[in-house]
mmJSON file of the N, C-alpha and C atoms, coordinates in Angstrom:
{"data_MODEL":{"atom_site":{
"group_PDB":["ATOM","ATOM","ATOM","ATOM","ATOM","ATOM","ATOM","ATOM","ATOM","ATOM","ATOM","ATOM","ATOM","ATOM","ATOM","ATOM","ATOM","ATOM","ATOM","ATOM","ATOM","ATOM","ATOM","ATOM","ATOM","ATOM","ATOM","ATOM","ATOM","ATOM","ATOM","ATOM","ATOM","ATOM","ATOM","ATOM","ATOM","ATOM","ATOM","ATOM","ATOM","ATOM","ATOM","ATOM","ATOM","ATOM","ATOM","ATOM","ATOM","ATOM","ATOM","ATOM","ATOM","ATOM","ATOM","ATOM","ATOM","ATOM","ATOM","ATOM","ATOM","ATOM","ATOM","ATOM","ATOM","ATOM","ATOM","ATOM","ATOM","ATOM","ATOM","ATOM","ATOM","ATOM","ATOM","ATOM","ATOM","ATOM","ATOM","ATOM","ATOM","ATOM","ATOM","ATOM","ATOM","ATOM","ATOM","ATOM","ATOM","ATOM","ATOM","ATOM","ATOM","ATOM","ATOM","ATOM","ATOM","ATOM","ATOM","ATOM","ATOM","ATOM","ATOM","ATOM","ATOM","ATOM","ATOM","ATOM","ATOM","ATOM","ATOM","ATOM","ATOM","ATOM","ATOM","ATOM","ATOM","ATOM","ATOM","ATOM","ATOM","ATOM","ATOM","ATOM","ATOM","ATOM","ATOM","ATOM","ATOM","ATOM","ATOM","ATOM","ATOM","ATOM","ATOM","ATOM","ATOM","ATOM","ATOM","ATOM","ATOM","ATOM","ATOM","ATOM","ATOM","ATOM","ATOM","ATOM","ATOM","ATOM","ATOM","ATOM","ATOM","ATOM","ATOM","ATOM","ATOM","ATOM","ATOM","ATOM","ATOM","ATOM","ATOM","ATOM","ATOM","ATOM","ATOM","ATOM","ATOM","ATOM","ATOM","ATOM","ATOM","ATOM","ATOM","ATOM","ATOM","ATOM","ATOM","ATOM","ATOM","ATOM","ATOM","ATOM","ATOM","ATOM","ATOM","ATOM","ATOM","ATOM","ATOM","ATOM","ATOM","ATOM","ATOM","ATOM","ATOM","ATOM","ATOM","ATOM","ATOM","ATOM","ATOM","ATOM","ATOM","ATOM","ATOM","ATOM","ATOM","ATOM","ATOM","ATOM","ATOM","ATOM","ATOM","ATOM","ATOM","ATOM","ATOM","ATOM","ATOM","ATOM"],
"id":[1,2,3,4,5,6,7,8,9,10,11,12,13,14,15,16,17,18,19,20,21,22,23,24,25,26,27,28,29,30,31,32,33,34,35,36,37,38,39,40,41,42,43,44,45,46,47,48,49,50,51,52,53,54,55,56,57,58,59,60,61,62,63,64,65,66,67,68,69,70,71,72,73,74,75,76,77,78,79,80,81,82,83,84,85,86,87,88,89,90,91,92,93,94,95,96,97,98,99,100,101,102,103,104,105,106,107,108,109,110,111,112,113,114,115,116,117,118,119,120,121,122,123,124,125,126,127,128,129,130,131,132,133,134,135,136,137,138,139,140,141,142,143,144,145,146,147,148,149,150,151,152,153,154,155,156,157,158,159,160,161,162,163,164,165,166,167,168,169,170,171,172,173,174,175,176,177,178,179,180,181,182,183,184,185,186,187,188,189,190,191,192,193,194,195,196,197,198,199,200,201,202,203,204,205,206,207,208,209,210,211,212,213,214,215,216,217,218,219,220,221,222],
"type_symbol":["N","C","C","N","C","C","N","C","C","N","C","C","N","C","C","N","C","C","N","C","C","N","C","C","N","C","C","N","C","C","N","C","C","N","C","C","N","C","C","N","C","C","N","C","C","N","C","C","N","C","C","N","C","C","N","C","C","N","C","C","N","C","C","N","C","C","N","C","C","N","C","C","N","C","C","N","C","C","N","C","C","N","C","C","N","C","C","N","C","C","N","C","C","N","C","C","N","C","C","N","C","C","N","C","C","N","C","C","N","C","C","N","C","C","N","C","C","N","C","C","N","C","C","N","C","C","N","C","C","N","C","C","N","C","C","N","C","C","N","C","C","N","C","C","N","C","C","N","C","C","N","C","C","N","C","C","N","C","C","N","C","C","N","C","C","N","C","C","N","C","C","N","C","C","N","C","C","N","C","C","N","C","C","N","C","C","N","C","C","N","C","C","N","C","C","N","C","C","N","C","C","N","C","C","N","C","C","N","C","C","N","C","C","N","C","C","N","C","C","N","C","C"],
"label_atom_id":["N","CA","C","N","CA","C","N","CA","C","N","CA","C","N","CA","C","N","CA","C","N","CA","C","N","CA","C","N","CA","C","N","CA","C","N","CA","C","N","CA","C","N","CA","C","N","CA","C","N","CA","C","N","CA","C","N","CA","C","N","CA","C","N","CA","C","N","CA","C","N","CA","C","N","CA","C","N","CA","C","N","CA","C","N","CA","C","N","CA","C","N","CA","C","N","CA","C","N","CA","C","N","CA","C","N","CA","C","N","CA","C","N","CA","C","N","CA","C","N","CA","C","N","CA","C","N","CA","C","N","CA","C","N","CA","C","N","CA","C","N","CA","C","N","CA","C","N","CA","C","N","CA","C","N","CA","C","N","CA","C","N","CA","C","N","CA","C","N","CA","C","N","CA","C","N","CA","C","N","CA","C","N","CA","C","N","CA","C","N","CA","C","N","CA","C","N","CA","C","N","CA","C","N","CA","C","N","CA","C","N","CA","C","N","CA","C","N","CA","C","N","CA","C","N","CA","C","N","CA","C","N","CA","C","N","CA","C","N","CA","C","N","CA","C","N","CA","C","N","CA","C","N","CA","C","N","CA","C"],
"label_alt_id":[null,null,null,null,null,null,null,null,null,null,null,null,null,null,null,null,null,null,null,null,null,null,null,null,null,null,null,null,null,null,null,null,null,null,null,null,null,null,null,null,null,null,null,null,null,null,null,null,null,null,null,null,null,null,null,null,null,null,null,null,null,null,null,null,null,null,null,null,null,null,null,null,null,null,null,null,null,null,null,null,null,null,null,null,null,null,null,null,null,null,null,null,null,null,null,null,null,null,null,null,null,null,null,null,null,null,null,null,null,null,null,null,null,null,null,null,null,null,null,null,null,null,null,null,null,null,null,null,null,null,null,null,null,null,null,null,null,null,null,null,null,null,null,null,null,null,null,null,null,null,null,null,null,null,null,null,null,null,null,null,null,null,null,null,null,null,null,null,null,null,null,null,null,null,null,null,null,null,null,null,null,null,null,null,null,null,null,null,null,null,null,null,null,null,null,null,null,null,null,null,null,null,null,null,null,null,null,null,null,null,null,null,null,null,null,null,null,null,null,null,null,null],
"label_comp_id":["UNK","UNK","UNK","UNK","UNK","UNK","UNK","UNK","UNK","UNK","UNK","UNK","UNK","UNK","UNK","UNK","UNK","UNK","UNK","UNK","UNK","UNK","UNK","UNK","UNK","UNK","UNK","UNK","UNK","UNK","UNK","UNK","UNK","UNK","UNK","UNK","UNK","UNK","UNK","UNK","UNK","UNK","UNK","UNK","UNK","UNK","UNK","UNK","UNK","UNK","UNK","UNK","UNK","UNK","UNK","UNK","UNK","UNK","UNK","UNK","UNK","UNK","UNK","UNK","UNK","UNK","UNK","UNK","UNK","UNK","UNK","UNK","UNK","UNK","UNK","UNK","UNK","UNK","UNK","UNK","UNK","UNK","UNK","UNK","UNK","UNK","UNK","UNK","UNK","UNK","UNK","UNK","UNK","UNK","UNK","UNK","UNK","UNK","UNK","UNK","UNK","UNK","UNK","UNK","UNK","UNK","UNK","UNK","UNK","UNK","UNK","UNK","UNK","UNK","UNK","UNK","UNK","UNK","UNK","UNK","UNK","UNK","UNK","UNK","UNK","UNK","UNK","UNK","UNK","UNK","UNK","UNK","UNK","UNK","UNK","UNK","UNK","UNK","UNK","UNK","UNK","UNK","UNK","UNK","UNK","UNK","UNK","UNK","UNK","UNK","UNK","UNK","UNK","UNK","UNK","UNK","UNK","UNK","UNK","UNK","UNK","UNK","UNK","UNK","UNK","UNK","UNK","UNK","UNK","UNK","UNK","UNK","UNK","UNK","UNK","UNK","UNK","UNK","UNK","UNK","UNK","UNK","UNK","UNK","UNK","UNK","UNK","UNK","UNK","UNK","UNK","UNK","UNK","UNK","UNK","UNK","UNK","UNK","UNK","UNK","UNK","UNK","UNK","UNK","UNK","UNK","UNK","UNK","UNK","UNK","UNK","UNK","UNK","UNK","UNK","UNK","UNK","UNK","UNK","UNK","UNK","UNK"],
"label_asym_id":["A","A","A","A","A","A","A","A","A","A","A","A","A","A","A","A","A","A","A","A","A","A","A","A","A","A","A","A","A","A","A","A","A","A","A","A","A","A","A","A","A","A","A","A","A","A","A","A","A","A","A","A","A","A","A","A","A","A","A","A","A","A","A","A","A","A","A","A","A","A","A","A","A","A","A","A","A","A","A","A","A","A","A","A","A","A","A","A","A","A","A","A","A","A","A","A","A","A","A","A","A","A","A","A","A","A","A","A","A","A","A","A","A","A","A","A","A","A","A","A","A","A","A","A","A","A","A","A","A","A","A","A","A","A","A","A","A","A","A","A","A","A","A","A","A","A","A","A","A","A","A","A","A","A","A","A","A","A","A","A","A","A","A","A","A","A","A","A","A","A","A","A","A","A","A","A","A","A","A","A","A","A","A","A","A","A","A","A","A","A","A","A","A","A","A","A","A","A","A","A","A","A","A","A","A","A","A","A","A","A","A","A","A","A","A","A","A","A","A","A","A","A"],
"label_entity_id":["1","1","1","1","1","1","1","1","1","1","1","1","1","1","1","1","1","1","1","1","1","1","1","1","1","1","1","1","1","1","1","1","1","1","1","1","1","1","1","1","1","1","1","1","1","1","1","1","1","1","1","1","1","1","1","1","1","1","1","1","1","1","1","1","1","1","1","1","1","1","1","1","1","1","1","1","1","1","1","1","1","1","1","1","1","1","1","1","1","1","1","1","1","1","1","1","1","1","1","1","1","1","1","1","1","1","1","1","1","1","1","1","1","1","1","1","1","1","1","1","1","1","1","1","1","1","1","1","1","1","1","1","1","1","1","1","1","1","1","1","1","1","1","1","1","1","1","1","1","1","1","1","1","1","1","1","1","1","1","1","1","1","1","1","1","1","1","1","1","1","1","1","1","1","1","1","1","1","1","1","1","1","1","1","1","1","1","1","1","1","1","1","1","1","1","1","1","1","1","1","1","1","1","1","1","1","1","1","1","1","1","1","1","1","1","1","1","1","1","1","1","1"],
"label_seq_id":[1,1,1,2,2,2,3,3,3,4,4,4,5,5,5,6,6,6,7,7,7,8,8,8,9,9,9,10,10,10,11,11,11,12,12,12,13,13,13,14,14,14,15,15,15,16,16,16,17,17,17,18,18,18,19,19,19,20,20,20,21,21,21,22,22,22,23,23,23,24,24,24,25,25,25,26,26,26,27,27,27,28,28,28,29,29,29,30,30,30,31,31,31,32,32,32,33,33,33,34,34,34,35,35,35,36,36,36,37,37,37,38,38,38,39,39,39,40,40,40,41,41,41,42,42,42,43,43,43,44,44,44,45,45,45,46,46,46,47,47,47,48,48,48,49,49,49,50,50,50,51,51,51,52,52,52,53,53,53,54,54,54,55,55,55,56,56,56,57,57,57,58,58,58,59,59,59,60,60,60,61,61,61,62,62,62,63,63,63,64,64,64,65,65,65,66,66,66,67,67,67,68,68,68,69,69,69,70,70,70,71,71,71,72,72,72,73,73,73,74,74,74],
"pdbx_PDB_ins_code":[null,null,null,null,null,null,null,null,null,null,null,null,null,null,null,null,null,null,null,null,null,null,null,null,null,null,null,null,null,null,null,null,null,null,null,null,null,null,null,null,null,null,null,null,null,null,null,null,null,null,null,null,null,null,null,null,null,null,null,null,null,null,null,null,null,null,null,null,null,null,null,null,null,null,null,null,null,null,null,null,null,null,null,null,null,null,null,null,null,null,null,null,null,null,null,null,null,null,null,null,null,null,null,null,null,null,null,null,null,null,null,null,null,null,null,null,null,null,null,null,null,null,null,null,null,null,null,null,null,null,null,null,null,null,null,null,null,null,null,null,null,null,null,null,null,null,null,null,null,null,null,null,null,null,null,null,null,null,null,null,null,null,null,null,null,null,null,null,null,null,null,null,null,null,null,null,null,null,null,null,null,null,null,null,null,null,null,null,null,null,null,null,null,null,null,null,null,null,null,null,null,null,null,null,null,null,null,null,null,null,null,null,null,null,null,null,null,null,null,null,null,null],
"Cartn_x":[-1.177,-0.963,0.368,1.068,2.803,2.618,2.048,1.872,1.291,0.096,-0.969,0.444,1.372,2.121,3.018,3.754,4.692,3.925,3.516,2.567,1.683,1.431,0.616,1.68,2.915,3.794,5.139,5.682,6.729,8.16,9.01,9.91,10.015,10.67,11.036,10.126,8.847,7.493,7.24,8.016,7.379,7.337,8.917,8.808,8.336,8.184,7.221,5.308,5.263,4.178,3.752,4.787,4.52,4.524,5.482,5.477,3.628,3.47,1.704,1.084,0.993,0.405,0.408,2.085,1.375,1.308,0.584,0.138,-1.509,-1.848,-3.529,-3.841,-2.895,-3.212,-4.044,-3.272,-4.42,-5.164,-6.14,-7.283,-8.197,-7.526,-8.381,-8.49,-7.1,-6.685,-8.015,-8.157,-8.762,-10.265,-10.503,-12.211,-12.247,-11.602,-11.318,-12.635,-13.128,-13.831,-13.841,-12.425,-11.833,-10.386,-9.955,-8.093,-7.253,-8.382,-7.354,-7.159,-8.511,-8.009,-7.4,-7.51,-6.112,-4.619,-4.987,-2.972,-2.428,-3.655,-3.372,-3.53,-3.971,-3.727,-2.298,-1.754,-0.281,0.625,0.579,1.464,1.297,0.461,0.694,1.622,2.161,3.059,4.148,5.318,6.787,7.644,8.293,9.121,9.918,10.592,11.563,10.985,11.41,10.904,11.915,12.84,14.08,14.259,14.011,14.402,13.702,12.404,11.846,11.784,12.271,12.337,11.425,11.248,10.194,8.684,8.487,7.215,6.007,6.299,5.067,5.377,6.939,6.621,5.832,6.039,5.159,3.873,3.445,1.944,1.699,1.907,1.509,1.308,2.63,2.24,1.206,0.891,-0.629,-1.391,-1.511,-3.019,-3.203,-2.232,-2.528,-2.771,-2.332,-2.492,-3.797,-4.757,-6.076,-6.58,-6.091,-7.651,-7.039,-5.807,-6.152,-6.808,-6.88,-7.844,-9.344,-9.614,-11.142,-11.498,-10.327,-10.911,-11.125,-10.467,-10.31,-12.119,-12.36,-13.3,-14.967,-14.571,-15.673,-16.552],
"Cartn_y":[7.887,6.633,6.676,7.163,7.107,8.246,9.055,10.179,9.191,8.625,8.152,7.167,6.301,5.695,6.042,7.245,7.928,7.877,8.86,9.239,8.179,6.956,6.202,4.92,4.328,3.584,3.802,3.006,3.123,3.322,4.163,4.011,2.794,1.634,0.404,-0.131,0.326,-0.449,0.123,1.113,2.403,1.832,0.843,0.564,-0.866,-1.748,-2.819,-2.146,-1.694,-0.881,-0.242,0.266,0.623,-0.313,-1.404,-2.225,-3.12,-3.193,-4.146,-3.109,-1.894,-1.05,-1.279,-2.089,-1.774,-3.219,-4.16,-5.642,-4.507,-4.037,-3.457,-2.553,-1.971,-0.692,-1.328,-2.303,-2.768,-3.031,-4.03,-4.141,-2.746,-1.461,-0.498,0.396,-0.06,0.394,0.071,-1.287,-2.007,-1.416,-1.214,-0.987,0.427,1.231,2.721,2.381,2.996,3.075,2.574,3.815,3.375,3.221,2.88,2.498,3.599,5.057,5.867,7.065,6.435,6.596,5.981,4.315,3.174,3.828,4.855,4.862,6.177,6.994,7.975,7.835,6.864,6.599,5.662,5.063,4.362,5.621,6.346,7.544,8.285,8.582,9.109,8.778,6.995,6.392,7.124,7.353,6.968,6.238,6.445,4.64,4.647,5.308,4.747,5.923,5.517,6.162,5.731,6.477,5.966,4.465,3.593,1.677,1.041,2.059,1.079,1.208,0.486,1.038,0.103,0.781,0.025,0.05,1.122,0.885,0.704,1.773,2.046,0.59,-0.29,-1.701,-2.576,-2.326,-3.274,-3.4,-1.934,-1.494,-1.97,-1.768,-2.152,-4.18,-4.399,-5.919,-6.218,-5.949,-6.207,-5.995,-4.813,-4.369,-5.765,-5.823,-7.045,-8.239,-8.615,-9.636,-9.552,-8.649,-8.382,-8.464,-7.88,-8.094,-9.298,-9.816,-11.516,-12.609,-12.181,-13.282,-12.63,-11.859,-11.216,-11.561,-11.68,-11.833,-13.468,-14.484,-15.775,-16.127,-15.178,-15.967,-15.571,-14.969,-14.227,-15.5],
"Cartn_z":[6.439,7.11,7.864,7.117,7.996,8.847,8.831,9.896,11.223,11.262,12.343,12.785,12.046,12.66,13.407,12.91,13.408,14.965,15.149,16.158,16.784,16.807,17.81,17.862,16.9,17.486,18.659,19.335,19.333,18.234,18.347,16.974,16.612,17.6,17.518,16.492,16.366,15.926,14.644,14.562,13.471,11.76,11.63,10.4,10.333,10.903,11.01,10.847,11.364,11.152,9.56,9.123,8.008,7.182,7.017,5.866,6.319,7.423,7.561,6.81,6.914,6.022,4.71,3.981,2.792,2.741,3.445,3.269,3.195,3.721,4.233,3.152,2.283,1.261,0.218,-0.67,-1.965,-2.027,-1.006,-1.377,-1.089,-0.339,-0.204,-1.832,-2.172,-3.642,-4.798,-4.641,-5.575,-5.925,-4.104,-3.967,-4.905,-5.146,-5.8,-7.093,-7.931,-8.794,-10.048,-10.522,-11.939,-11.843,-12.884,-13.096,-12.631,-13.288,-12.934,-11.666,-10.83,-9.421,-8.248,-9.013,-8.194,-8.829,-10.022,-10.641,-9.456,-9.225,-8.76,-7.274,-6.391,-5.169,-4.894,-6.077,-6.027,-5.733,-7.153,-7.303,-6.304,-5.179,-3.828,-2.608,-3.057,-2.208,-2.874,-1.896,-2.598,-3.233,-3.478,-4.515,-3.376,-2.346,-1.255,0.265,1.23,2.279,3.513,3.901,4.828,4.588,5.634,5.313,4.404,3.866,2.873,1.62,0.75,-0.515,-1.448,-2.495,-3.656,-3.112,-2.424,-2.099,-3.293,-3.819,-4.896,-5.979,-6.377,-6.883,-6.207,-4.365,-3.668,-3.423,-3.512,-4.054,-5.324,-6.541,-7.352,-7.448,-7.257,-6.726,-6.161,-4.968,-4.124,-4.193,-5.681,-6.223,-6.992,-7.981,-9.246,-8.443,-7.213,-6.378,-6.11,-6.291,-5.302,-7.059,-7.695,-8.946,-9.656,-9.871,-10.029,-9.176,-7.946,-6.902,-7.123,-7.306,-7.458,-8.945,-10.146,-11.614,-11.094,-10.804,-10.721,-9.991,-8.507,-8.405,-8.997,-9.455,-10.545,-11.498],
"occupancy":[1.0,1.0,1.0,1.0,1.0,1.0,1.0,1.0,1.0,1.0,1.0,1.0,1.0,1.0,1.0,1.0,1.0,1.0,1.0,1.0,1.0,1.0,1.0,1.0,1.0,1.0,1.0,1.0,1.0,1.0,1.0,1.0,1.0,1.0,1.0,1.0,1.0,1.0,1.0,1.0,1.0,1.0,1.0,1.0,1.0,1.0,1.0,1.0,1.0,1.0,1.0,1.0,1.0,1.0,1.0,1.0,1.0,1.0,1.0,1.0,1.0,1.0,1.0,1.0,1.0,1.0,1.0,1.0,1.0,1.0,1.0,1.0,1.0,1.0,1.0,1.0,1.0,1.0,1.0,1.0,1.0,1.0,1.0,1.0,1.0,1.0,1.0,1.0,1.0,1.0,1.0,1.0,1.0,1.0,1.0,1.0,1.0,1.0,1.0,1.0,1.0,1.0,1.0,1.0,1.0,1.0,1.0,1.0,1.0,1.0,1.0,1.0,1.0,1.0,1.0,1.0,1.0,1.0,1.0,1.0,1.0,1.0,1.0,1.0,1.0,1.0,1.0,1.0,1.0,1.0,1.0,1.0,1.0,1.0,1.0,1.0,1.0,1.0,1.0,1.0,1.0,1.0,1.0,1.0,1.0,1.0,1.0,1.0,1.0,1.0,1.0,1.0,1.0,1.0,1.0,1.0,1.0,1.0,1.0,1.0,1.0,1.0,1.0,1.0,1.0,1.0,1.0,1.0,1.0,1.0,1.0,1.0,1.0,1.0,1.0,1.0,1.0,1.0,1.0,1.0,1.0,1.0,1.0,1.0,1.0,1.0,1.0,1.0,1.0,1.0,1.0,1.0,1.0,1.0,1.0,1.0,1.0,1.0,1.0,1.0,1.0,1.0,1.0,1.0,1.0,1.0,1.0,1.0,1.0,1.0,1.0,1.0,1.0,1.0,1.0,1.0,1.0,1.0,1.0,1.0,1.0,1.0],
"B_iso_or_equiv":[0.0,0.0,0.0,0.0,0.0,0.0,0.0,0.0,0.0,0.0,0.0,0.0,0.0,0.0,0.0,0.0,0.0,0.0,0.0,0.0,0.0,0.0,0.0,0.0,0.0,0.0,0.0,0.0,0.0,0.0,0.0,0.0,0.0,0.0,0.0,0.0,0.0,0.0,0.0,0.0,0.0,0.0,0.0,0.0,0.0,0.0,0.0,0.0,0.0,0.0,0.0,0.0,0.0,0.0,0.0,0.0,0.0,0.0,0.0,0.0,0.0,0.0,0.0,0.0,0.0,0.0,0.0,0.0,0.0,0.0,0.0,0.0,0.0,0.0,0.0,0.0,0.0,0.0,0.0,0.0,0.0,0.0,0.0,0.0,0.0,0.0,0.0,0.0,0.0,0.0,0.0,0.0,0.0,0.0,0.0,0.0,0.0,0.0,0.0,0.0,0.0,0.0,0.0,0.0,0.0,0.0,0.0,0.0,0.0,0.0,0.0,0.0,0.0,0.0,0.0,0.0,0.0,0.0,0.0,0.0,0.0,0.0,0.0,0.0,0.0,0.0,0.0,0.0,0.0,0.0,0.0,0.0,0.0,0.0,0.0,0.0,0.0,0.0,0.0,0.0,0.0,0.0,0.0,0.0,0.0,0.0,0.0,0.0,0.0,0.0,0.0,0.0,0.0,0.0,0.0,0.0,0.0,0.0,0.0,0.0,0.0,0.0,0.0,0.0,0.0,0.0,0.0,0.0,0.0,0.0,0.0,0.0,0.0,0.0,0.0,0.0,0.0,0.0,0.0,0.0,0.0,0.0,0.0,0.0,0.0,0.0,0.0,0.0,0.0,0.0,0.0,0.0,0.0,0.0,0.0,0.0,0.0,0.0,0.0,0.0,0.0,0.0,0.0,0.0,0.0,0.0,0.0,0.0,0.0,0.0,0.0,0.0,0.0,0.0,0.0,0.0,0.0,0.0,0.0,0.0,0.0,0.0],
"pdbx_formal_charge":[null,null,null,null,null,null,null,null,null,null,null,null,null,null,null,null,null,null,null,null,null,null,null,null,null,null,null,null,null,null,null,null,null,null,null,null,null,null,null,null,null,null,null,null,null,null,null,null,null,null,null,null,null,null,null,null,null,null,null,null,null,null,null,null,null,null,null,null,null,null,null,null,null,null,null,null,null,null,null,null,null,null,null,null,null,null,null,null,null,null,null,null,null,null,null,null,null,null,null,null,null,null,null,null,null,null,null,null,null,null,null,null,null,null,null,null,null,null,null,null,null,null,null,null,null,null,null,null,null,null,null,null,null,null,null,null,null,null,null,null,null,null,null,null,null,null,null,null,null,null,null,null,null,null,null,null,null,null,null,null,null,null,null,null,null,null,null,null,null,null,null,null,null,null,null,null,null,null,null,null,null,null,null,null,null,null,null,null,null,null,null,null,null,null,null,null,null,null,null,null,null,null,null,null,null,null,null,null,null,null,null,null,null,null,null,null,null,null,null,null,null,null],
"auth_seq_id":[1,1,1,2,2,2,3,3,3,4,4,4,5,5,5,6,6,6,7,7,7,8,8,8,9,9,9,10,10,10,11,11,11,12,12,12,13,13,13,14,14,14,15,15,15,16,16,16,17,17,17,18,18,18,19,19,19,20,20,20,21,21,21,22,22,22,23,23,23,24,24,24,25,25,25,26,26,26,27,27,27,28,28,28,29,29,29,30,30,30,31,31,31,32,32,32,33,33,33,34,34,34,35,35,35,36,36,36,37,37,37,38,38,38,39,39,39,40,40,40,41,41,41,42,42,42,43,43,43,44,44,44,45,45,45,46,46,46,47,47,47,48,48,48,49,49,49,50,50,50,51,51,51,52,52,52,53,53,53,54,54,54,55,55,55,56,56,56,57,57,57,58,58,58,59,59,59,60,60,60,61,61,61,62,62,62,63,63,63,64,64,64,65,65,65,66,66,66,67,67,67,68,68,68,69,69,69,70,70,70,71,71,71,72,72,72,73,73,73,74,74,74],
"auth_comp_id":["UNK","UNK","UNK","UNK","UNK","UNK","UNK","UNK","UNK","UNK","UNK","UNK","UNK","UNK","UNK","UNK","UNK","UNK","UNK","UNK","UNK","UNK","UNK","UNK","UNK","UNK","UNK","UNK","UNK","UNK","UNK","UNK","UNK","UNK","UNK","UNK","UNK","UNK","UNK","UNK","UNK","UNK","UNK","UNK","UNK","UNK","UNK","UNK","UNK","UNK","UNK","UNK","UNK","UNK","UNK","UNK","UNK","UNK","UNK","UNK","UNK","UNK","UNK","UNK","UNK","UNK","UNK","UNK","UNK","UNK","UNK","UNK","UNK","UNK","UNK","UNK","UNK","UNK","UNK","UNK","UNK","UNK","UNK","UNK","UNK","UNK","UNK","UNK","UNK","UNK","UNK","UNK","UNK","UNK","UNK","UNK","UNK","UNK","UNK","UNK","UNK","UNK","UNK","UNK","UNK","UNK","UNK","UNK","UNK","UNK","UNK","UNK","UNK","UNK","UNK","UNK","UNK","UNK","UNK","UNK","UNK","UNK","UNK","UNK","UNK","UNK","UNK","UNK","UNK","UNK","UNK","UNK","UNK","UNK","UNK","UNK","UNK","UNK","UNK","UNK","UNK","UNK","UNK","UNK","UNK","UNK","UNK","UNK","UNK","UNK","UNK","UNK","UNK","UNK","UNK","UNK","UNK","UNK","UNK","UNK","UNK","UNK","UNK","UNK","UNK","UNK","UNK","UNK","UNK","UNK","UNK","UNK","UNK","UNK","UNK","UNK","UNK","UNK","UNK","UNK","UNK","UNK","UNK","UNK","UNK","UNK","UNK","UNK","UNK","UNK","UNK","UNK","UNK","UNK","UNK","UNK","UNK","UNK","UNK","UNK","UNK","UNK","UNK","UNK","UNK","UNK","UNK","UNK","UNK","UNK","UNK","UNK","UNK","UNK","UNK","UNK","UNK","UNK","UNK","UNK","UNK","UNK"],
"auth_asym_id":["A","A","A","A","A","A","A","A","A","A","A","A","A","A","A","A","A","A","A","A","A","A","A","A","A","A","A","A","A","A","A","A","A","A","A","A","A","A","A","A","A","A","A","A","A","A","A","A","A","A","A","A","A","A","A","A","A","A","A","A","A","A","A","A","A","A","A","A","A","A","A","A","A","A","A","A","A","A","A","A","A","A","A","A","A","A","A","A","A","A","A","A","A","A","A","A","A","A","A","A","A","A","A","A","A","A","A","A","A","A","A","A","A","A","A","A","A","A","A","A","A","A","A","A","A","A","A","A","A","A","A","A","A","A","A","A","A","A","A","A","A","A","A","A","A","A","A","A","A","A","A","A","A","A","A","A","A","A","A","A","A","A","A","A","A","A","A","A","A","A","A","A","A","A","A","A","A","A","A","A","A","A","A","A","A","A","A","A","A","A","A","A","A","A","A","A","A","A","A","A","A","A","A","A","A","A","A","A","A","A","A","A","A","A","A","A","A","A","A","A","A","A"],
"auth_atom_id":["N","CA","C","N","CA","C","N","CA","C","N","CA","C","N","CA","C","N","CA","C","N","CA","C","N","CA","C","N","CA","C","N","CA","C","N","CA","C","N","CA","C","N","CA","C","N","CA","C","N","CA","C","N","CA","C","N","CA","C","N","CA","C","N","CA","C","N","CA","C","N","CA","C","N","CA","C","N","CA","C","N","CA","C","N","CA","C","N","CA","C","N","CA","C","N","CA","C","N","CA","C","N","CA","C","N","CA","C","N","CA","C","N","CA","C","N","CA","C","N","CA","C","N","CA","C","N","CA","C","N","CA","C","N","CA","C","N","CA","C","N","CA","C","N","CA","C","N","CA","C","N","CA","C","N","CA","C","N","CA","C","N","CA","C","N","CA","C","N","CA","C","N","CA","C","N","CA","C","N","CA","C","N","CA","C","N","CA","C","N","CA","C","N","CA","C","N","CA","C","N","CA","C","N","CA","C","N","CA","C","N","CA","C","N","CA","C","N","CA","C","N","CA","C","N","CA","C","N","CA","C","N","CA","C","N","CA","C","N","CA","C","N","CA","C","N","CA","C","N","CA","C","N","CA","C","N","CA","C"],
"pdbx_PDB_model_num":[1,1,1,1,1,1,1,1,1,1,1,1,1,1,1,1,1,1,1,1,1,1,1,1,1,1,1,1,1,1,1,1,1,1,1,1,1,1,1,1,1,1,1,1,1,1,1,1,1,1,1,1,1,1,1,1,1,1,1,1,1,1,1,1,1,1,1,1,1,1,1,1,1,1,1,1,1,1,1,1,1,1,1,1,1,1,1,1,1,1,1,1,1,1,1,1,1,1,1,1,1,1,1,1,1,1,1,1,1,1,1,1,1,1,1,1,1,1,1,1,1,1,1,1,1,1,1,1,1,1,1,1,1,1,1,1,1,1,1,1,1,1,1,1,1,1,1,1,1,1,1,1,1,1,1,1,1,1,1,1,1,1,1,1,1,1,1,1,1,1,1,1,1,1,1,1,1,1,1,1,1,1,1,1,1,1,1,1,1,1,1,1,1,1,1,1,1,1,1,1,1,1,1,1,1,1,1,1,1,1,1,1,1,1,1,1,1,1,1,1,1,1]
}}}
């Protein structure tokens, strides 16, 4: 994902770009199968990446954000 950005933004755009990415990552997270191929598609993010840091806390946030709105309307 940070590669396709690198390469199709402007720099200016590059880290705005990435953080919408990880608004767009969890629910792709969620759709995953079992637990322990959402643990192992987190652990593929970094925990910091030049300006952005805590990624993999902010991932994990937006997964639990996606299976508490999916347990709720169940």
């Amino acid at each position: 994902m940070k590669l396709y950005i690198e390469e199709h933004l402007d720099p200016q755009f590059q880290e705005l770009g990435l953080r919408l990415a990880l608004i767009a990552a969890p629910p792709v997270i969620m759709n995953l199968s079992t637990l322990q191929q959402r643990r192992a598609a987190i652990d593929t993010y970094p925990y910091a990446d030049g300006p952005l840091d805590g990624i993999q806390n902010q991932l994990k946030l937006g997964v639990l954000r996606v299976w508490k709105a999916r347990s709720r309307s169940k």
